[in-house]
C-alpha positions as CSV (number, residue, x, y, z in Angstrom):
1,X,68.1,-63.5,-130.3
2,X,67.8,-60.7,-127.7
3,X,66.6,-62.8,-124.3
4,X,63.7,-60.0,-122.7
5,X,62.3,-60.6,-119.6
6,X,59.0,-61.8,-121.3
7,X,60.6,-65.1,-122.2
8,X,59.5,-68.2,-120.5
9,X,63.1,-69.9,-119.0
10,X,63.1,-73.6,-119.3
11,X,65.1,-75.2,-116.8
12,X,68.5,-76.8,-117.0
13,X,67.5,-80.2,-118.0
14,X,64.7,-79.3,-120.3
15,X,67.4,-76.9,-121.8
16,X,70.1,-79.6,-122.8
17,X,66.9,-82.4,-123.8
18,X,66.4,-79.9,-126.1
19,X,70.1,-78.9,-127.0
20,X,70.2,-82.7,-128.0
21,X,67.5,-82.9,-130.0
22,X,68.2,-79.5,-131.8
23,X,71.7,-81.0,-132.7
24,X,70.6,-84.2,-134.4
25,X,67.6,-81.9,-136.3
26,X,71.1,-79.9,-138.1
27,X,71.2,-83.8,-140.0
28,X,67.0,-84.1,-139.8
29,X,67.7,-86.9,-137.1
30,X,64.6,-88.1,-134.7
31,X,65.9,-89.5,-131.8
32,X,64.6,-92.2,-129.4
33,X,64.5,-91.6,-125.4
34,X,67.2,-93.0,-124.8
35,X,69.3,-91.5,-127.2
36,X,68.3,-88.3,-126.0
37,X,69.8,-89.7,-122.7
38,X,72.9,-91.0,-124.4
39,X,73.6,-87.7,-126.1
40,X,72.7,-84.9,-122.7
41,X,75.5,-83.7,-121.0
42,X,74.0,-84.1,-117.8
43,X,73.9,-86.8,-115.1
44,X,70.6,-87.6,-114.6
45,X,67.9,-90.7,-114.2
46,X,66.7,-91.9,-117.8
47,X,63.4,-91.9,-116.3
48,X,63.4,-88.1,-115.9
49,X,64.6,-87.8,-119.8
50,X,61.1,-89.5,-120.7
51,X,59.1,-87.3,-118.0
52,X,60.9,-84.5,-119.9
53,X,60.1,-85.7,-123.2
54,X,56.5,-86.4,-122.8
55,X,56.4,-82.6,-121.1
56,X,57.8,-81.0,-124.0
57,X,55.6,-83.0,-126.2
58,X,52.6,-81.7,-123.9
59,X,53.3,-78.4,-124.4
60,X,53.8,-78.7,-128.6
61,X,57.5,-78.0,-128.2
62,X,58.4,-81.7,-129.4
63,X,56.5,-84.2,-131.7
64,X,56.3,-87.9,-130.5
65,X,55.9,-90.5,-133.7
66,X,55.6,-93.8,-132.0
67,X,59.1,-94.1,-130.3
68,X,60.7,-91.1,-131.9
69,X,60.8,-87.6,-130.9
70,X,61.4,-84.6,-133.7
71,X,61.1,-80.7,-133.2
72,X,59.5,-80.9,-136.7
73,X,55.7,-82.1,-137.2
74,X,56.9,-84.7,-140.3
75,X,56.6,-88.5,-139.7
76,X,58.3,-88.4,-143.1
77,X,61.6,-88.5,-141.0
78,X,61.1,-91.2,-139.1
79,X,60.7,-92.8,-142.3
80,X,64.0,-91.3,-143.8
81,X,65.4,-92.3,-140.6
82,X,64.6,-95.6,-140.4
83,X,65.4,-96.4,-143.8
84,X,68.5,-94.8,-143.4
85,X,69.3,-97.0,-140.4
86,X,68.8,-100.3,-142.6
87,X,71.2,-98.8,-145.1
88,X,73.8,-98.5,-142.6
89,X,73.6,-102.1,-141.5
90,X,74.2,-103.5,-144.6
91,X,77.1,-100.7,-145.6
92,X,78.8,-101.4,-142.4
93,X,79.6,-105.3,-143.4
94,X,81.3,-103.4,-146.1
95,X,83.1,-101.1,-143.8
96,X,84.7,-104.2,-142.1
97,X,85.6,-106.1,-144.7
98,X,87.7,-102.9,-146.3
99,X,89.3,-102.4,-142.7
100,X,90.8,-105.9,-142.8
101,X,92.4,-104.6,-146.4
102,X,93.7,-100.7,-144.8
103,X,95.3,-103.0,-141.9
104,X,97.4,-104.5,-143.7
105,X,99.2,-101.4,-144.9
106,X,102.3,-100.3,-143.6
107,X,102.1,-98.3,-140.3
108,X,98.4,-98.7,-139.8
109,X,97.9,-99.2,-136.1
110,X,94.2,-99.0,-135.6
111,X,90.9,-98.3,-137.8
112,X,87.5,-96.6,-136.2
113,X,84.5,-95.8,-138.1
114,X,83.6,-92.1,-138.6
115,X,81.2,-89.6,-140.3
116,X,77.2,-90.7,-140.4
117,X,77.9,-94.5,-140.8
118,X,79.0,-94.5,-136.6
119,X,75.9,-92.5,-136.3
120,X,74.1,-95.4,-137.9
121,X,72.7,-93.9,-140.7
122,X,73.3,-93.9,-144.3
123,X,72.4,-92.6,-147.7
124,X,72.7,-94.0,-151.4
125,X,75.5,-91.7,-152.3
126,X,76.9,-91.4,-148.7
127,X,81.0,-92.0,-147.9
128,X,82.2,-95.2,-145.6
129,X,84.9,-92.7,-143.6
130,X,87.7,-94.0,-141.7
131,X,90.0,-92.6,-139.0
132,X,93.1,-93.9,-138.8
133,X,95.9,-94.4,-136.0
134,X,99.5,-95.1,-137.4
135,X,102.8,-96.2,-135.7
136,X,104.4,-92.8,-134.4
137,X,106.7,-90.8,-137.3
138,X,105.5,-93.0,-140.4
139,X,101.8,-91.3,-140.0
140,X,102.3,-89.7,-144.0
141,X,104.0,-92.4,-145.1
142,X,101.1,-94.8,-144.4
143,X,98.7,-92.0,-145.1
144,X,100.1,-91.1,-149.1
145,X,99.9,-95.3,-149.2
146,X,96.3,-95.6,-148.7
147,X,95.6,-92.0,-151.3
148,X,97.7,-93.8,-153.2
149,X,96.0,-97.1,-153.5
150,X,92.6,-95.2,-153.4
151,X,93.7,-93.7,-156.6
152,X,95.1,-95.9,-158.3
153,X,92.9,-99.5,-157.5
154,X,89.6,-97.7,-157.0
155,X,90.3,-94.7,-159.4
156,X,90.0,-92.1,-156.4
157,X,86.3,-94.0,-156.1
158,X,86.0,-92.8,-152.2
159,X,82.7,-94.4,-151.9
160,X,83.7,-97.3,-149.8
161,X,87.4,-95.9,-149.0
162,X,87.3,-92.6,-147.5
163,X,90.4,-91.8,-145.4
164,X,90.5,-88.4,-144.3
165,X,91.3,-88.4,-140.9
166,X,94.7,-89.9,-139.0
167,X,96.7,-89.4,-135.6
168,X,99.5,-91.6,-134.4
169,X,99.2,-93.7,-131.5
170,X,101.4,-91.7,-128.8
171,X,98.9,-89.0,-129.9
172,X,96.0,-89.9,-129.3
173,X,93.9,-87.2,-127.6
174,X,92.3,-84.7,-130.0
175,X,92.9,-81.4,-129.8
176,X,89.4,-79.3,-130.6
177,X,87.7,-80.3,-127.6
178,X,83.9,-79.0,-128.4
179,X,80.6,-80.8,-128.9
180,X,81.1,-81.4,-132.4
181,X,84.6,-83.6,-131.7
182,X,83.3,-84.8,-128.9
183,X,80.3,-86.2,-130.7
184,X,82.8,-87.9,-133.7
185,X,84.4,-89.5,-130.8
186,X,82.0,-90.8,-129.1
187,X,80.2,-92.2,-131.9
188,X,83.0,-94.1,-133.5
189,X,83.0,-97.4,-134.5
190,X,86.5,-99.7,-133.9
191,X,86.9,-102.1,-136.6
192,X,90.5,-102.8,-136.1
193,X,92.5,-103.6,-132.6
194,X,90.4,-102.8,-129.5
195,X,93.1,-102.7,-127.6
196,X,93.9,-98.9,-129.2
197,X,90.4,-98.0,-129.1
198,X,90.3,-98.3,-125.6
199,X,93.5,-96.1,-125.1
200,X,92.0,-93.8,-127.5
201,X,89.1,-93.1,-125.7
202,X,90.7,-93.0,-122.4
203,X,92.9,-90.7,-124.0
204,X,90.2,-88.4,-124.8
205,X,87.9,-89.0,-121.8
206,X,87.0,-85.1,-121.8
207,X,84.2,-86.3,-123.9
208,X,82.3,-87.3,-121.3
209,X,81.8,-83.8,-120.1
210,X,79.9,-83.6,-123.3
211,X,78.2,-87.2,-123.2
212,X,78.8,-88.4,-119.8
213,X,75.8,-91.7,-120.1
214,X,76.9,-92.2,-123.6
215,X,78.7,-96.2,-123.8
216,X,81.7,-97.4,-125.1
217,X,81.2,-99.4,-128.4
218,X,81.3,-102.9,-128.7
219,X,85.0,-104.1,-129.6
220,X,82.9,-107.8,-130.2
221,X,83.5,-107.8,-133.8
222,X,86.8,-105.3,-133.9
223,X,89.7,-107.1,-136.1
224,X,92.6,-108.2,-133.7
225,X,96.4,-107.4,-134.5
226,X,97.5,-110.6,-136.3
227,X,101.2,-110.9,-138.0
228,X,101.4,-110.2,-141.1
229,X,104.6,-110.6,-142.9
230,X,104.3,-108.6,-145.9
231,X,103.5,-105.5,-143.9
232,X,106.8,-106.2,-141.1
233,X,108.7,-106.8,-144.5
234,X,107.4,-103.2,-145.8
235,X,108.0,-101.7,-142.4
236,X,111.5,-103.3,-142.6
237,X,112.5,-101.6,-145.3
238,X,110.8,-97.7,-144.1
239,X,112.0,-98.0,-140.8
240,X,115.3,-96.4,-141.8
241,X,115.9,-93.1,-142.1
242,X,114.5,-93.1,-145.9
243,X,111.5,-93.9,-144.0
244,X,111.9,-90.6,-142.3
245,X,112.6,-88.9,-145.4
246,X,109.5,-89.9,-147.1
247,X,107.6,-89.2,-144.2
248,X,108.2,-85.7,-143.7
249,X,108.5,-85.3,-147.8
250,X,105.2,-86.2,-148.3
251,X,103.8,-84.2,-145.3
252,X,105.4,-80.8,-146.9
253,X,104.4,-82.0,-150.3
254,X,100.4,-82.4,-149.0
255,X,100.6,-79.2,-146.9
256,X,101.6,-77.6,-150.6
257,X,99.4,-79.0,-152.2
258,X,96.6,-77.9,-149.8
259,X,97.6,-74.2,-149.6
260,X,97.1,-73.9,-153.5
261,X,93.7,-75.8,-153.6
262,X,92.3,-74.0,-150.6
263,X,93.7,-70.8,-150.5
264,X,90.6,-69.1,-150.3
265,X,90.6,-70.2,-146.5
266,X,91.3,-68.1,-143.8
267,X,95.1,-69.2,-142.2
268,X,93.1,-70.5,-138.9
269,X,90.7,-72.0,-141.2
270,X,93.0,-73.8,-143.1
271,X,94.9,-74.8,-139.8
272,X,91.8,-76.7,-138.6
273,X,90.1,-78.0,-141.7
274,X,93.6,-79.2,-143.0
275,X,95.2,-79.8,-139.9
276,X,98.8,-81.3,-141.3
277,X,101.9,-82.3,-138.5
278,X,103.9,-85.4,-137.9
279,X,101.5,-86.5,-135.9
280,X,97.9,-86.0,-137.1
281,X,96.1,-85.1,-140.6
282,X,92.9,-83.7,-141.1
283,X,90.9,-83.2,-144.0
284,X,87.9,-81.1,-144.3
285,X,87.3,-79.4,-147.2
286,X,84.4,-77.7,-146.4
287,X,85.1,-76.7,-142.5
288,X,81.8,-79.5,-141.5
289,X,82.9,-79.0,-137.8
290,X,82.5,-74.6,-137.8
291,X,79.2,-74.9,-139.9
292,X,77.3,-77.1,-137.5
293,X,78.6,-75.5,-134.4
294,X,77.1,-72.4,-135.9
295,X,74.2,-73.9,-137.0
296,X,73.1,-75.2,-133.7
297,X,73.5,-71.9,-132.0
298,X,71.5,-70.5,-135.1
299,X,68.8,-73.6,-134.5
300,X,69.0,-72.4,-130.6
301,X,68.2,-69.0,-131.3
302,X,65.2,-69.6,-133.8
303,X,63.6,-72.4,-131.1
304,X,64.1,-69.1,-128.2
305,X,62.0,-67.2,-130.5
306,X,59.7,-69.3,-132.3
307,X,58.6,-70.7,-128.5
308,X,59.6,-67.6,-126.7
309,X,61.5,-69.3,-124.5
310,X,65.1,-68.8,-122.9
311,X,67.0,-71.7,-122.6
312,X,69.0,-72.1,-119.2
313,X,72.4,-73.4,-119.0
């Protein structure tokens, strides 16, 4: 939108209330107060986010349904939202009882929750995704396991088994630093050793320029690292330099793979969506984290106009 002097500025911390609240609309997402004070990028008083709020609301820029606040006039998503939230209780006992099963694969180092379940909120035909943290230079190896098993035991039935995303544990910090990432970091849930979680959010602790008031998650009910024979056996045997071999076989052989499937993709496209080295794999088919980064400056622009406002930074 083309900012003219006739625009209303709203001032920094009204700006990034309604930043937060414009991000979470992109999935039709109410939030509560102190979400919105979880999820703003500035250090402030929650106090002042609800004397914000209820000015915004005041001034028919924001709708209030009971606890909730929505840029959209439709109680029908608090419903939506509140259903979903139930659904995602129940689907999260599934999520860790499969994450006791992926850690006992070879190389699996540590298991955290992505995608809406860490957001709390579910649909019938929505995917339980994982991200996963293998031991250093066996990353494919344990990766091609779990597609294999996926395949194979659940006939490629990702329902309940999604694993799209994996980084090894001396590489922990991810890359794309933006407020989508930052967001999938923040959000995820650790189901499998704690002790990695917290180096992985340490390891990434830019995210708090994003969500500085946002809390770590609760490692109460996080699997701890137990022996397990069958999967030392297994390592045993890959830890030589066939393990090597495989590893960077099956790397070349996805990357391959990927390039013929997706070729339609821009070469930086591909690069991010399908991120593929020895030490992290990505998989994106449909480049989620570009189309909501555009999609909130697009949501940004329309709420300028719409309210004839200008938003401050």
């Amino acid at each position: 939108m083309l900012k003219t002097s006739q625009n209303k500025k709203i001032d920094a911390l009204a700006s990034k209330v309604l930043q937060s609240l414009l991000y979470f609309d992109i999935f039709k997402y109410p939030l509560k107060a102190e979400e919105v004070y979880h999820t703003i990028n500035m250090h402030v008083e929650f106090a002042k986010i609800k004397e914000v709020l209820a000015n915004l609301v005041s001034k028919k820029m924001l709708f209030q349904f009971d606890d909730f606040y929505c840029l959209q006039d439709n109680k029908g998503l608090i419903e939506r939202r509140i259903k979903g939230n139930d659904l995602a209780k129940k689907r999260l006992e599934d999520a860790y009882k499969m994450s006791a099963w992926i850690a006992r694969f070879p190389y699996v180092r540590g298991i955290f929750l992505s995608g809406s379940l860490s957001k709390n909120y579910m649909e019938e035909d929505s995917d339980i995704d994982y991200f996963v943290v293998t031991k250093h230079g066996r990353l494919w190896v344990a990766r091609t396991l779990l597609k294999l098993y996926r395949i194979i035991f659940l006939l490629n039935n990702d329902r309940n088994f999604c694993v799209n995303y994996f980084i090894d544990e001396d590489n922990l910090e991810i890359e794309e630093k933006n407020l989508f990432t930052a967001t999938e970091l923040v959000t995820t849930i650790p189901t499998y050793n704690p002790e990695l979680y917290a180096q992985f959010r340490q390891a990434n602790d830019w995210s708090t320029e994003h969500y500085p008031h946002f809390p770590m998650r609760s490692v109460e009910r996080t699997w701890a690292v137990k022996k397990d024979s069958t999967k030392n056996f297994l390592e045993r045997i890959l830890n030589a330099r066939f393990g090597e071999f495989l590893d960077t076989h099956f790397m070349k052989m996805t990357i391959r793979h990927w390039k013929r499937k997706f070729g339609h993709f821009e070469e930086k496209d591909l690069a991010i969506a399908f991120k593929s080295r020895k030490h992290v794999s990505k998989q994106h088919s449909n480049h989620f984290q570009r189309k909501i980064l555009e999609k909130l400056q697009q949501k940004i622009e329309e709420f300028e106009q719409t309210h004839a406002v200008c938003f401050v930074d």
